[in-house]
N, C-alpha and C positions, 0 to 999 in steps of 0.2 A: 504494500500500500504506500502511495505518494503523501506527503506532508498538503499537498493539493484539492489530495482528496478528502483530506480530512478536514481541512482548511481550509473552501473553498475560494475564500477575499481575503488580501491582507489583512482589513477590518476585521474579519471575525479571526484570526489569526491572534494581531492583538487585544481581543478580546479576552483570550485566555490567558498570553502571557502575561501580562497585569497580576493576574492573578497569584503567581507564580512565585516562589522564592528561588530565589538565584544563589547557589550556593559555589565557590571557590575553592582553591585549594586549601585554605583556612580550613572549612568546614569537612572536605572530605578526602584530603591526602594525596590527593590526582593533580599532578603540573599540570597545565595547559587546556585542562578541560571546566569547564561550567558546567555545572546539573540543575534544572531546573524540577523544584516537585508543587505537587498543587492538590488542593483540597476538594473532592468529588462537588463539583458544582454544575450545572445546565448542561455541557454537550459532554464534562469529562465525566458523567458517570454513563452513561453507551458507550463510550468505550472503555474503561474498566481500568484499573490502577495500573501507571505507568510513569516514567520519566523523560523528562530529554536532555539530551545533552551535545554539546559543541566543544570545537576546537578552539572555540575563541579565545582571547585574553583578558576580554574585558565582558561583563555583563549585559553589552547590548547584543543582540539577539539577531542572527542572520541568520534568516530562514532556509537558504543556500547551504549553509553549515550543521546543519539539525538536524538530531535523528532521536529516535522515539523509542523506549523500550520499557516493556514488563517490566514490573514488579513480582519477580518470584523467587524462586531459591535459583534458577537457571535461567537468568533474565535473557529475551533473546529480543533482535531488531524489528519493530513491527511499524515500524515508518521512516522515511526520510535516508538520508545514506551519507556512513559512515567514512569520514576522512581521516581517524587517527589512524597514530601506525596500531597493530594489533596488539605491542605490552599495554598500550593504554586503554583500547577498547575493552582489554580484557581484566584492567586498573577498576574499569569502572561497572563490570559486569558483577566485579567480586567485593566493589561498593555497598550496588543493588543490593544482591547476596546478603551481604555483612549487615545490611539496616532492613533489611525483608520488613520484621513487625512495626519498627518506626516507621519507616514509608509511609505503610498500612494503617497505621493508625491515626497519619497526620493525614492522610488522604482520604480518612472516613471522618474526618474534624473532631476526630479525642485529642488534639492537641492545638493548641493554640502553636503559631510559627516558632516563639521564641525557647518553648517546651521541647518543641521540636526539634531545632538547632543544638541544642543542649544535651541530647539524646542520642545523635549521630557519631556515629566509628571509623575512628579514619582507617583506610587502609596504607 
């Protein structure tokens, strides 16, 4: 699945990022990539608990560079396409992994963001 198709307007696009916390290497251990996680709200609960994440350096968001992926013990790519190299993608596969029930928990809104952050394991 395209980032397009689940997105169909920029607009609704950032519609959801907004919503999003933008987490760093501060937060989760990974050089060079951003994760974004979000709280099951209007279009993100059809599709079902997941992350995104980029190569970026910085927090703003290039939809070019995004890619989408479960929340599970074997997180796999369910939109958008992947430019790190593979230790990274797989840096952040075993992130997923490492915070499975945080995710889950902040994506079902048992947690306020700040609870959240506080919660998270770096790898």
């Amino acid at each position: 699945m395209r980032l397009d198709e689940l997105y169909p307007s920029p607009e609704e696009l950032d519609k959801f990022l907004w919503e999003m916390a933008n987490l760093s290497s501060k937060a989760t251990g990974i050089d060079s990539v951003f994760i974004w996680a979000s709280q099951a709200q209007d279009g993100a609960k059809k599709d079902g608990p997941r992350v995104k994440a980029s190569a970026h350096l910085t927090s703003n968001i290039d939809t070019n560079d995004l890619f989408v992926l479960s929340i599970q013990d074997n997180p796999a790519i369910l939109a958008g396409e992947c430019f790190l190299p593979s230790d990274s993608l797989e840096d952040v596969k075993d992130w997923v992994s490492k915070n499975k029930e945080t995710l889950l928990s902040y994506w079902k809104g048992e947690l306020a963001t700040d609870e959240f952050i506080e919660q998270l394991q770096k790898v």
